[in-house]
C-alpha atoms as a printed R data frame, in Angstrom:
    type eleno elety resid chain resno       x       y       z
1   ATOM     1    CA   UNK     A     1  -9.771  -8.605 -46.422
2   ATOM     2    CA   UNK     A     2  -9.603  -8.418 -50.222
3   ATOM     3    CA   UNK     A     3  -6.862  -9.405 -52.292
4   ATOM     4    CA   UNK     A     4  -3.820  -7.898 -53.344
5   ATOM     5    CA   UNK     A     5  -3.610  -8.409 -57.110
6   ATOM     6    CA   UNK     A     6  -0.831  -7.008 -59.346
7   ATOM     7    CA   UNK     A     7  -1.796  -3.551 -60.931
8   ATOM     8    CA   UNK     A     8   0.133  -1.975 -63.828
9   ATOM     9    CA   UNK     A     9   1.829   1.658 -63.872
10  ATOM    10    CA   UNK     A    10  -1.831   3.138 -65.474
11  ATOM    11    CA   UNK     A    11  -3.645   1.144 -62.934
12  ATOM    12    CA   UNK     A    12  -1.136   2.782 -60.263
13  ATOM    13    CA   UNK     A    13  -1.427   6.214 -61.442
14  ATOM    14    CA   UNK     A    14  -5.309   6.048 -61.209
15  ATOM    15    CA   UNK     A    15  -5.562   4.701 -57.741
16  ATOM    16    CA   UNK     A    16  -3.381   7.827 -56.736
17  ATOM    17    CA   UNK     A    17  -5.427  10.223 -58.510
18  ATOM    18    CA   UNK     A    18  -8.900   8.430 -57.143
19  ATOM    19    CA   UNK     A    19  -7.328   8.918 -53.723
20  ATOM    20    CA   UNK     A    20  -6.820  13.216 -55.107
21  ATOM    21    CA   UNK     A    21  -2.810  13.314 -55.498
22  ATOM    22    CA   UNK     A    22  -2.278  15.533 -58.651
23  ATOM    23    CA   UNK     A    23   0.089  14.124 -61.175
24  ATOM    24    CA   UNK     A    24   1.207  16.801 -63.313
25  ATOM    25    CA   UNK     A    25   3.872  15.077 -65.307
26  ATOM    26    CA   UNK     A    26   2.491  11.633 -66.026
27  ATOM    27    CA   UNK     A    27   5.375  10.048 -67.367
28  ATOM    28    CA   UNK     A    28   7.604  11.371 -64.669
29  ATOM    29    CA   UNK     A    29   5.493   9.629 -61.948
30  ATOM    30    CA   UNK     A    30   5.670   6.475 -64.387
31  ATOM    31    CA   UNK     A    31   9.298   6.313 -64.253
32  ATOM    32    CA   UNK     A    32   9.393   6.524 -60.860
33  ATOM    33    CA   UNK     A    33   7.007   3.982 -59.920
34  ATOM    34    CA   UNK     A    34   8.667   1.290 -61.727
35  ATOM    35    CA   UNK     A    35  11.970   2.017 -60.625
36  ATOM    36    CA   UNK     A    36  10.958   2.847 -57.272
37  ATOM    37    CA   UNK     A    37   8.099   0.568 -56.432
38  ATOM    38    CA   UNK     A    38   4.995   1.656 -56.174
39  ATOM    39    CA   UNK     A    39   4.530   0.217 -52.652
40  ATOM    40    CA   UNK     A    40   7.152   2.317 -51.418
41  ATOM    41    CA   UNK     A    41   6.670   5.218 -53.067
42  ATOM    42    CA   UNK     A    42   3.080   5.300 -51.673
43  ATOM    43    CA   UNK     A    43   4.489   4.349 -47.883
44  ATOM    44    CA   UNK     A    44   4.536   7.759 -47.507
45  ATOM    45    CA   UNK     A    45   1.139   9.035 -48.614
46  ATOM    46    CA   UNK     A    46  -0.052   9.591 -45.084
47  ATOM    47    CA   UNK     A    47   2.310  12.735 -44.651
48  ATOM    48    CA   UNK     A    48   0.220  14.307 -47.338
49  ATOM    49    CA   UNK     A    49  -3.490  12.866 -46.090
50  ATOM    50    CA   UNK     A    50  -6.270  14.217 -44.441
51  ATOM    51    CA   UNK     A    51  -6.015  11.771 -42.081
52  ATOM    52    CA   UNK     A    52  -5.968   8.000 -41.774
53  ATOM    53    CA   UNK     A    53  -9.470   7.179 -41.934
54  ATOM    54    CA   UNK     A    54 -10.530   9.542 -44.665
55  ATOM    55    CA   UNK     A    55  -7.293   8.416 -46.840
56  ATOM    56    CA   UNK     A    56  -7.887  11.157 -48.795
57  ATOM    57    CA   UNK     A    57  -5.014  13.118 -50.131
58  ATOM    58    CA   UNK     A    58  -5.068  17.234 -48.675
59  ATOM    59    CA   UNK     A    59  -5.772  19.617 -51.499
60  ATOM    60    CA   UNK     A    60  -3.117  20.641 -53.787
61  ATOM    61    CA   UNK     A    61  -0.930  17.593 -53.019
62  ATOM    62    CA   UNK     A    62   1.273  16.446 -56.154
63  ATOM    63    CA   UNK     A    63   2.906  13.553 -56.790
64  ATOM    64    CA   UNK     A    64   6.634  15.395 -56.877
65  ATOM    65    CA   UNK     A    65   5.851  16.505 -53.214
66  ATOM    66    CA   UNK     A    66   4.962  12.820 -52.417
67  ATOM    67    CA   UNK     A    67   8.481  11.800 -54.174
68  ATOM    68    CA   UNK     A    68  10.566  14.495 -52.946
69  ATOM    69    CA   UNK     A    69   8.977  12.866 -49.423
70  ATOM    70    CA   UNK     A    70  10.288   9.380 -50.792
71  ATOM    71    CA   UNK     A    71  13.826  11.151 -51.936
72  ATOM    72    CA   UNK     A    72  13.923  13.154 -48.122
73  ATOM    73    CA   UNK     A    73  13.461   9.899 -46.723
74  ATOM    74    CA   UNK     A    74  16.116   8.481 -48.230
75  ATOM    75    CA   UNK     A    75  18.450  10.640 -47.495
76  ATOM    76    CA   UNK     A    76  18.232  10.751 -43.920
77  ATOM    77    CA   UNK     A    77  18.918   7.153 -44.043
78  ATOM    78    CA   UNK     A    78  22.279   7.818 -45.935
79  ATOM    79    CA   UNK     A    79  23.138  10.351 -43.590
80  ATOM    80    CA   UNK     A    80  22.185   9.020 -40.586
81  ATOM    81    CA   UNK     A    81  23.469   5.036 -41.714
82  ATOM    82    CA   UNK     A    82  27.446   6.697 -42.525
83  ATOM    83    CA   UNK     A    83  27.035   8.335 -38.845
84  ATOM    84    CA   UNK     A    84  26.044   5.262 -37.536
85  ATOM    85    CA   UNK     A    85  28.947   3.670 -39.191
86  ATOM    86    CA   UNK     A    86  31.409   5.784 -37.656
87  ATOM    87    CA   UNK     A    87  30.471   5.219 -33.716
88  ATOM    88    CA   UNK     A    88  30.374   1.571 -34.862
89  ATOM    89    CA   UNK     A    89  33.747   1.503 -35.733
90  ATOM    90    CA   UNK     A    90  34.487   3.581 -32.524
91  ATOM    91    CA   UNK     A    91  32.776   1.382 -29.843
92  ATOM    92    CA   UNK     A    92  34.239  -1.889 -31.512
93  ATOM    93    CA   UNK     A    93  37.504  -0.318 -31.327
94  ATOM    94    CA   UNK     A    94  37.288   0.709 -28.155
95  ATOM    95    CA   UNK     A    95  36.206  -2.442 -26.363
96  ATOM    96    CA   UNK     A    96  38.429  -4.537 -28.490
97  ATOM    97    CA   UNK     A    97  41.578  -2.244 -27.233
98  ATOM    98    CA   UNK     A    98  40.178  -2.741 -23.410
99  ATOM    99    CA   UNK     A    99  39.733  -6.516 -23.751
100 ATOM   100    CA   UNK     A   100  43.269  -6.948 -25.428
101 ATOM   101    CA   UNK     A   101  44.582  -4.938 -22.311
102 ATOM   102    CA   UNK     A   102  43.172  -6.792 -19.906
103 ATOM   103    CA   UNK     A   103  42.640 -10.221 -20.561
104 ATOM   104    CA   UNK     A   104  44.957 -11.293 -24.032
105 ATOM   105    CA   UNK     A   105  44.735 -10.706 -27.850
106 ATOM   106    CA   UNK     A   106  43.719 -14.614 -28.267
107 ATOM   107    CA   UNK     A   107  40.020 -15.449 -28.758
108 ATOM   108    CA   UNK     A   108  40.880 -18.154 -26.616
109 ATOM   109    CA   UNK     A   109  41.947 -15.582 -23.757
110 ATOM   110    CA   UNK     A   110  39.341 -12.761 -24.658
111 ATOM   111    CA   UNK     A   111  36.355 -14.672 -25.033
112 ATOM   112    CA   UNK     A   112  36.803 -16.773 -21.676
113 ATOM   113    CA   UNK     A   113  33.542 -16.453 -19.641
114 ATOM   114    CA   UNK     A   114  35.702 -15.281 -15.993
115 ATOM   115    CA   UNK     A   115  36.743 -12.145 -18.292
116 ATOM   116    CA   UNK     A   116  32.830 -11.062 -18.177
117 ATOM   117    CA   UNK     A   117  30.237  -9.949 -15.408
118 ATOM   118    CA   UNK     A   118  29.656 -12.824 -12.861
119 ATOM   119    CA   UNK     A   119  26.285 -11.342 -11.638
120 ATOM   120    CA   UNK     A   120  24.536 -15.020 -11.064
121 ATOM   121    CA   UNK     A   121  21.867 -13.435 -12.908
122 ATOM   122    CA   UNK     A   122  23.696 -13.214 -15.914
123 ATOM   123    CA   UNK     A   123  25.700 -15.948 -16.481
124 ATOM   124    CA   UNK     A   124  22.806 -17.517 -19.059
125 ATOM   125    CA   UNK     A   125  23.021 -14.659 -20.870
126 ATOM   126    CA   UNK     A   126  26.732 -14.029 -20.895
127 ATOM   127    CA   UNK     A   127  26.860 -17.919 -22.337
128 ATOM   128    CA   UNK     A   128  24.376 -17.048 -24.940
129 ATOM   129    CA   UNK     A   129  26.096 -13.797 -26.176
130 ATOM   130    CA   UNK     A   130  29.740 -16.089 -26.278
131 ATOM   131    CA   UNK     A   131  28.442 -18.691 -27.989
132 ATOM   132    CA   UNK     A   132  26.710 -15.833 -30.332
133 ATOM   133    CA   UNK     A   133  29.891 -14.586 -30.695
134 ATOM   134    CA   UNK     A   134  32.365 -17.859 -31.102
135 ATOM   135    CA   UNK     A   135  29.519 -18.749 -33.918
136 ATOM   136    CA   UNK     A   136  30.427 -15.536 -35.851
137 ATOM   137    CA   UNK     A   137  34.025 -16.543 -36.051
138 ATOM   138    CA   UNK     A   138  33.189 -19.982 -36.813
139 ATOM   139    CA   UNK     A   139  31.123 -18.638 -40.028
140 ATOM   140    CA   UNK     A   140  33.167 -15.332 -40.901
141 ATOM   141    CA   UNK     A   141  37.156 -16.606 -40.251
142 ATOM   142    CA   UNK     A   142  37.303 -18.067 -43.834
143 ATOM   143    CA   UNK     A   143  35.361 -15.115 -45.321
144 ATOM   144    CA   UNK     A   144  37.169 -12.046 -44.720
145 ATOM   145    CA   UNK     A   145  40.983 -11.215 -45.678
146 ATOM   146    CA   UNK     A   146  42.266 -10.574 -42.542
147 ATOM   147    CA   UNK     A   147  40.725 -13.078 -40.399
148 ATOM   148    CA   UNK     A   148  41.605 -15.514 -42.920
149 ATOM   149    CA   UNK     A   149  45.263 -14.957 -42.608
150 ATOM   150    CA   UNK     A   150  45.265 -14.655 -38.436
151 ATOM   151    CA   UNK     A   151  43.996 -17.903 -38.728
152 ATOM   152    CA   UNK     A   152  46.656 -19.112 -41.460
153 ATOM   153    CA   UNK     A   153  49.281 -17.977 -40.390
154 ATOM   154    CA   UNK     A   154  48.653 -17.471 -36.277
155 ATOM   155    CA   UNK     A   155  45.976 -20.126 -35.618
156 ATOM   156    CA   UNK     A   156  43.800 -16.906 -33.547
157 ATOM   157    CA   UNK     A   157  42.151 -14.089 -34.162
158 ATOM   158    CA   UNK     A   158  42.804 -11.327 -32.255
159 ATOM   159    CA   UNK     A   159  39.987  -9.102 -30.667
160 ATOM   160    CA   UNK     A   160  40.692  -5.683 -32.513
161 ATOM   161    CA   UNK     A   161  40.240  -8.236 -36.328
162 ATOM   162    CA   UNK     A   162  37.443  -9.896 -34.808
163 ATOM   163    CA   UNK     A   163  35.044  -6.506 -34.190
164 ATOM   164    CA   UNK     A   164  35.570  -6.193 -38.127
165 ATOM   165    CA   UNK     A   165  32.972  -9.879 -38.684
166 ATOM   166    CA   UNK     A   166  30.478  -8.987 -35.723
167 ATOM   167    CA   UNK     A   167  27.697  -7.326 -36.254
168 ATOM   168    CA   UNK     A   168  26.859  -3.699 -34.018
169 ATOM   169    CA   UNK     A   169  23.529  -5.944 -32.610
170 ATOM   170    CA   UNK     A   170  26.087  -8.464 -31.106
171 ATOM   171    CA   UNK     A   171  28.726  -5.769 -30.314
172 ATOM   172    CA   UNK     A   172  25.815  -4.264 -28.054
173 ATOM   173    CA   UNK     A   173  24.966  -7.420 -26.634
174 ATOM   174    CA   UNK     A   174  28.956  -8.440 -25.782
175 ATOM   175    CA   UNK     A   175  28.845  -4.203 -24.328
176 ATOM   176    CA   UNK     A   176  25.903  -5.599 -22.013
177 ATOM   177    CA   UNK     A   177  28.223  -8.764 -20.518
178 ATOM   178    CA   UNK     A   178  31.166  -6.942 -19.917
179 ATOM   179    CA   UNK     A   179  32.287  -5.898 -16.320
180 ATOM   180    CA   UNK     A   180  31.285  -2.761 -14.785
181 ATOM   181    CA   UNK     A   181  35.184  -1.746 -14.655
182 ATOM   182    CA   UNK     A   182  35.833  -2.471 -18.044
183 ATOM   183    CA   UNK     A   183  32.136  -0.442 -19.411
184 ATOM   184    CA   UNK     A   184  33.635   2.298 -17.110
185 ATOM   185    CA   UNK     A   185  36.387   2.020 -19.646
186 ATOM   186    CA   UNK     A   186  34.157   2.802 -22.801
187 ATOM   187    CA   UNK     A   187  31.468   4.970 -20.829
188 ATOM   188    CA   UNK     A   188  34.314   7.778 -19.990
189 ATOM   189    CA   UNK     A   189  35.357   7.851 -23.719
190 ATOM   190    CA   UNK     A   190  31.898   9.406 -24.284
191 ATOM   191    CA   UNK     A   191  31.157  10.647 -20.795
192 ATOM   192    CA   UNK     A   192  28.189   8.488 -20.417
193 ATOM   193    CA   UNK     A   193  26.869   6.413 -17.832
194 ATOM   194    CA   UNK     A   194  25.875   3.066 -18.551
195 ATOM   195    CA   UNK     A   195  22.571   3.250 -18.764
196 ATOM   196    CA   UNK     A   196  23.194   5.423 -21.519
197 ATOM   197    CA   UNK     A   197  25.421   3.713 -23.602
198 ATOM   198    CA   UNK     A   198  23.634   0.472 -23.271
199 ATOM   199    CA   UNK     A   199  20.339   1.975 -24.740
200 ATOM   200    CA   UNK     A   200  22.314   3.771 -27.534
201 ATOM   201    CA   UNK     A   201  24.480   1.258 -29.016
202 ATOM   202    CA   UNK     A   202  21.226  -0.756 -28.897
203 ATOM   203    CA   UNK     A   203  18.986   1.636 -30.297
204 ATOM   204    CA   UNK     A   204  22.032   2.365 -33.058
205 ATOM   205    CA   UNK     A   205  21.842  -0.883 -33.928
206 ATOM   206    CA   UNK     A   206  18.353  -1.414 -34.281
207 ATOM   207    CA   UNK     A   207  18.665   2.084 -36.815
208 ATOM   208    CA   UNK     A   208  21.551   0.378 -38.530
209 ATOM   209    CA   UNK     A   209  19.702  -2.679 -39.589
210 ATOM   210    CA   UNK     A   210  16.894  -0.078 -40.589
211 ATOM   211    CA   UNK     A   211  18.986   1.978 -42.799
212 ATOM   212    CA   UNK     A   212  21.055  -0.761 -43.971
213 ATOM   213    CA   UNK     A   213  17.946  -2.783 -45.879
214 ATOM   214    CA   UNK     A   214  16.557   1.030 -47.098
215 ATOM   215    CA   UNK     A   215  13.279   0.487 -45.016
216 ATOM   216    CA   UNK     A   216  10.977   3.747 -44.518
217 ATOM   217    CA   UNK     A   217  12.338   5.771 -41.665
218 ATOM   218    CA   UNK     A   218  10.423   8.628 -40.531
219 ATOM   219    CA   UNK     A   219   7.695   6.932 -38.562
220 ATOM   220    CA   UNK     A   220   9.938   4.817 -37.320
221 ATOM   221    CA   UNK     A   221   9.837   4.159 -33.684
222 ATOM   222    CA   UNK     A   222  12.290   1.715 -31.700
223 ATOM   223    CA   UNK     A   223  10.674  -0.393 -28.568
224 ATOM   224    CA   UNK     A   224  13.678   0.349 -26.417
225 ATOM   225    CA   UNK     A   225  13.983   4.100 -25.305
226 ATOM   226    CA   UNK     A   226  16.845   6.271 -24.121
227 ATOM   227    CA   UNK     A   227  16.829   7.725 -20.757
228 ATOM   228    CA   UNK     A   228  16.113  11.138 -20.087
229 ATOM   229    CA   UNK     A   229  18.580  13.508 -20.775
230 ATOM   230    CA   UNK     A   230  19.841  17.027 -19.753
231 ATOM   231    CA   UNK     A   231  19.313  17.683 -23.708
232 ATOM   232    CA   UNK     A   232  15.678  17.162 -23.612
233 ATOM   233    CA   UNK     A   233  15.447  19.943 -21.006
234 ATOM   234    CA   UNK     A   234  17.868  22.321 -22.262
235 ATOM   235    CA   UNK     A   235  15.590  22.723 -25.292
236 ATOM   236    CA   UNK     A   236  12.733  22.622 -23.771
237 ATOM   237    CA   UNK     A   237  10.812  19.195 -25.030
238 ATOM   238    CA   UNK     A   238   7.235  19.069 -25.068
239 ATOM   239    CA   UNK     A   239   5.816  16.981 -22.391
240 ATOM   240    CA   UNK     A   240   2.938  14.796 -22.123
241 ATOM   241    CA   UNK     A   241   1.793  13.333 -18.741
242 ATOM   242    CA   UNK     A   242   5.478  13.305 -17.287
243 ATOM   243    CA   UNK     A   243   7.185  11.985 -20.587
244 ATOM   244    CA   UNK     A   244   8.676  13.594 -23.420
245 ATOM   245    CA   UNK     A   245   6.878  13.859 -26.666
246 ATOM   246    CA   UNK     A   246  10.478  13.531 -29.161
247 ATOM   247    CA   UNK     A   247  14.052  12.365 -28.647
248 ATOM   248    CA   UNK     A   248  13.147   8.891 -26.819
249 ATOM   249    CA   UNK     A   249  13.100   6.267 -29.597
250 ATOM   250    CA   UNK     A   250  12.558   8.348 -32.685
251 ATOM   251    CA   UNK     A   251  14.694  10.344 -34.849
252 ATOM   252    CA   UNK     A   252  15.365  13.057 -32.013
253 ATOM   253    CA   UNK     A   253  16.680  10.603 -30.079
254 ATOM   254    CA   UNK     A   254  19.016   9.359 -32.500
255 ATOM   255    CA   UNK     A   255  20.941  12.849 -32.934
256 ATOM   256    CA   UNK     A   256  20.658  13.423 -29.460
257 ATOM   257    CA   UNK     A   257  22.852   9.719 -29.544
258 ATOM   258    CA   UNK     A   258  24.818  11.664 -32.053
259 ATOM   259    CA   UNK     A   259  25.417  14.795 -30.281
260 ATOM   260    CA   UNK     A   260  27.107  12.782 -27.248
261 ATOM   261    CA   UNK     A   261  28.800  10.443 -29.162
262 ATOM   262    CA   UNK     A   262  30.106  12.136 -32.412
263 ATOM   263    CA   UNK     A   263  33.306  14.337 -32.195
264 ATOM   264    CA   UNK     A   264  32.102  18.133 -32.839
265 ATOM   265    CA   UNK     A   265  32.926  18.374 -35.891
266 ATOM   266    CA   UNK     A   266  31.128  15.382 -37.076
267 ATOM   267    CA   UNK     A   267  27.669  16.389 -35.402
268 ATOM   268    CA   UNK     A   268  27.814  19.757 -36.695
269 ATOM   269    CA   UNK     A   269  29.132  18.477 -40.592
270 ATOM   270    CA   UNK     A   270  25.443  15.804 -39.754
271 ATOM   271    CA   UNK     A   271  23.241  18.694 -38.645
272 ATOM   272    CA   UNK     A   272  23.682  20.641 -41.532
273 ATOM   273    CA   UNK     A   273  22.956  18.017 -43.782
274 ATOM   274    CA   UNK     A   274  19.893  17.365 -42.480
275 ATOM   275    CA   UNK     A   275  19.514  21.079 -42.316
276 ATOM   276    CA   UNK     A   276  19.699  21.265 -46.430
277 ATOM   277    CA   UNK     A   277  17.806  18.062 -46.592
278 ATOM   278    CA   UNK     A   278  14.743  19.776 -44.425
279 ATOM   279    CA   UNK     A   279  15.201  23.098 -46.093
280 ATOM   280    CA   UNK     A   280  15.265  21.528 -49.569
281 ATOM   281    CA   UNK     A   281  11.789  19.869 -48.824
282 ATOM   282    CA   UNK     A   282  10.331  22.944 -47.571
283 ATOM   283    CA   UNK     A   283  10.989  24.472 -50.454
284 ATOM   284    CA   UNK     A   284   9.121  21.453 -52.801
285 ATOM   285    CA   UNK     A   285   6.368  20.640 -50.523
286 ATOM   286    CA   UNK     A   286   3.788  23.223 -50.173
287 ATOM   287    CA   UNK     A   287   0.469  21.160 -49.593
288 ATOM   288    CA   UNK     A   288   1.398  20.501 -45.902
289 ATOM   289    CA   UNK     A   289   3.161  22.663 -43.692
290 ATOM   290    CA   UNK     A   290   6.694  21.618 -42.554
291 ATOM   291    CA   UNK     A   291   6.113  21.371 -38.974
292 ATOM   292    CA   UNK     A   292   3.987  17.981 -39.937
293 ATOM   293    CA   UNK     A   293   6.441  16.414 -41.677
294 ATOM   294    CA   UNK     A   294   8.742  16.971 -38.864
295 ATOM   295    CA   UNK     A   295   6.836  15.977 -35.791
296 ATOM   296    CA   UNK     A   296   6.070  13.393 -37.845
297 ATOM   297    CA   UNK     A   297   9.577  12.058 -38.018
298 ATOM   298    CA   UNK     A   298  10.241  12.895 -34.214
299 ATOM   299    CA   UNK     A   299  11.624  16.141 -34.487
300 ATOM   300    CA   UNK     A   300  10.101  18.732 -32.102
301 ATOM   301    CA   UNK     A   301   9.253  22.725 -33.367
302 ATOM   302    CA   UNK     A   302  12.642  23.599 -32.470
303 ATOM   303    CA   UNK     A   303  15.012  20.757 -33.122
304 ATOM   304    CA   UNK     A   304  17.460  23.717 -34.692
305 ATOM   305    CA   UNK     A   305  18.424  24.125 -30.916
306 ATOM   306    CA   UNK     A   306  20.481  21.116 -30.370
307 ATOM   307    CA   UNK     A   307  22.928  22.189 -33.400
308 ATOM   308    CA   UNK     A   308  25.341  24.646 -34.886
309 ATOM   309    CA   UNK     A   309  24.139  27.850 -35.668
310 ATOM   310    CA   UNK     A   310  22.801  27.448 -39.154
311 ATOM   311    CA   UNK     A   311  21.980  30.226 -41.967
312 ATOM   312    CA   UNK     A   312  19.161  31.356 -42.027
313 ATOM   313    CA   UNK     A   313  18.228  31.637 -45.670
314 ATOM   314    CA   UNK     A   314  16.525  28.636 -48.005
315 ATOM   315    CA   UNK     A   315  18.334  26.823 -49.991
316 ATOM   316    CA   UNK     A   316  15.503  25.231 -52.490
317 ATOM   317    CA   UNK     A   317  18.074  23.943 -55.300
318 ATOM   318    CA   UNK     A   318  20.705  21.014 -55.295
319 ATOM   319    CA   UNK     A   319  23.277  20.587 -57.039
C-alpha cells in the first residue's frame, strides 16, 4: 500500500478533477477544503461515483453537489443529535424517578446490587455496570455544579443529579440490569416491550457518540439491530430473503426509534426538517438521482409514509 503524503489545496483540487468532479468555482472549493478537510469532504465522493471499483466520478458531477452532500450530512447529524438529546434526558429521568421510588434517593441505597436483576446469569454483569457506574461519580462529583454541592453539603448524590454525569452508553447498560418490574416501569411510558427499548437506547447511544464527534453518517450502519416492527409493515419495507432492506440499524431505524419514542409533536417538528434538508438537496444535486442518495442513507422509496403529511412543493432556497 503506498503512502499517504501531505498534498496542498492545488494538489487536492487536481486529484478531484483527475477522478472527473467539475469544479466550477475554484476558489470556492479552496475555501472549503481547508476549512473543511479535504478527507472529509471527499468521504462522500462515492454518492456521486460510478461505482467503487471504477472510482470514477458520474458525468456532470460538481464539486457544490459533493459539498452540499458534506453540508446534508451534517445536518442530519444536528437534527438527529438534539432528538437524541431529548429521549436522553427522558429515559434518565425516568429511571432515576423509579429507582428513587423504590429503593432511596442515596447512591448508597440506589446503587445496591439486591435493587437489580438477580438472574445468576447476570450478576457479573450487573457488578461490572455498578462499578461502571460508582466510577463515574468517583470522576464527575467534583466536576459538575450540582453534584459538587450534594456532596458538600449532603455527603450523596441523589439518583435524579446523578443521570446528569452518566453517559446514555452507561444509562443503557444500567436499563439492561434493572428488574423486569421496574423496566415495566419505563417500557409503558413509551409502550414498548423490552426488547425494544433495550435495542433503542442502545442503538441511540451508539448514534449519539456518532453525532456527537461529527463523524460521516449516512452509510452508517450500527452492529446491533432493532426488532421488527409493525412500522416496517405498515409501509410496506422492501424485503430481502425474510429481512428488511431499511429501518434495522440505519437511519430508518433511527426515526422509526423516534416515531415511538418522541411526543407527536416532536417527530412531526423532526420529519419536516429532514423533509427541507432532503428537498433542499434535490434541488442542488442533479448528477445522481435522489433515490441513491437516500437508499444510500437507509431510507426506503417511500420513507414520506412514516410522517406528517408534508407539502408537496420544493423548497430549493434557505434562508
Amino acid at each position: 500500500m503506498s503512502e499517504k503524503i501531505f498534498k496542498n489545496l492545488d494538489e487536492q483540487i487536481e486529484i478531484l478533477r483527475s477522478k472527473g468532479l467539475i469544479i466550477k468555482d475554484e476558489e470556492f472549493a479552496k475555501r472549503k477544503l481547508l476549512s473543511e478537510n479535504y478527507f472529509f469532504i471527499s468521504g462522500y465522493r462515492h454518492l456521486l461515483m460510478e461505482n467503487y471499483k471504477n472510482r470514477q466520478f458520474v458525468k456532470g458531477a460538481t464539486f457544490e453537489e459533493l459539498y452540499a452532500i458534506f453540508m446534508f450530512d451534517r445536518s442530519l447529524r444536528n437534527i438527529l443529535f438534539k432528538n437524541i438529546l431529548i429521549i436522553e434526558n427522558n429515559v434518565k429521568s425516568i429511571i432515576s424517578y423509579q429507582l428513587s421510588k423504590q429503593y432511596g434517593y442515596k447512591e448508597s441505597d440506589y446503587l445496591n446490587e439486591r435493587n437489580f436483576t438477580q438472574d445468576p446469569l447476570k450478576i457479573r454483569q450487573v457488578r461490572d455496570v455498578l462499578s461502571k457506574v460508582k466510577r463515574q461519580v468517583r470522576v464527575n462529583s467534583q466536576k459538575h455544579s450540582a453534584t459538587i454541592h450534594y456532596v458538600s453539603n449532603y455527603g450523596y448524590i441523589p439518583m435524579w443529579v446523578l443521570v446528569k454525569v452518566l453517559s446514555f452508553g452507561l444509562t443503557s447498560e444500567l436499563f439492561s440490569i434493572l428488574k423486569d418490574e421496574d423496566k415495566k416501569v419505563i417500557n409503558d411510558c413509551y409502550k414498548l416491550s423490552t426488547d425494544q427499548v433495550s435495542s433503542y437506547l442502545s442503538i441511540l447511544a451508539n448514534y449519539r457518540n456518532l453525532c456527537a464527534h461529527e463523524d460521516i453518517l449516512y452509510d452508517y450502519r450500527t452492529q446491533k439491530v432493532i426488532p421488527d416492527d409493525e412500522i416496517h409493515k405498515k409501509i410496506k419495507v422492501p424485503e430481502y430473503e425474510g429481512e428488511y432492506l431499511y429501518g434495522k440499524n440505519d437511519l430508518f431505524a433511527i426515526l422509526i426509534i423516534f416515531k415511538h419514542m418522541l411526543e407527536d409533536m416532536q417527530f412531526q417538528e423532526l420529519f419536516r426538517e429532514i423533509y427541507f434538508e432532503i428537498q433542499y438537496l434535490d434541488g442542488v444535486v442533479e448528477s445522481v438521482p435522489l433515490e441513491k442518495i437516500l437508499n444510500k442513507i437507509g431510507l426506503p422509496s417511500n420513507w414520506k409514509e412514516l410522517g406528517p403529511i408534508l407539502p408537496k412543493r420544493k423548497c430549493h432556497e434557505k434562508n
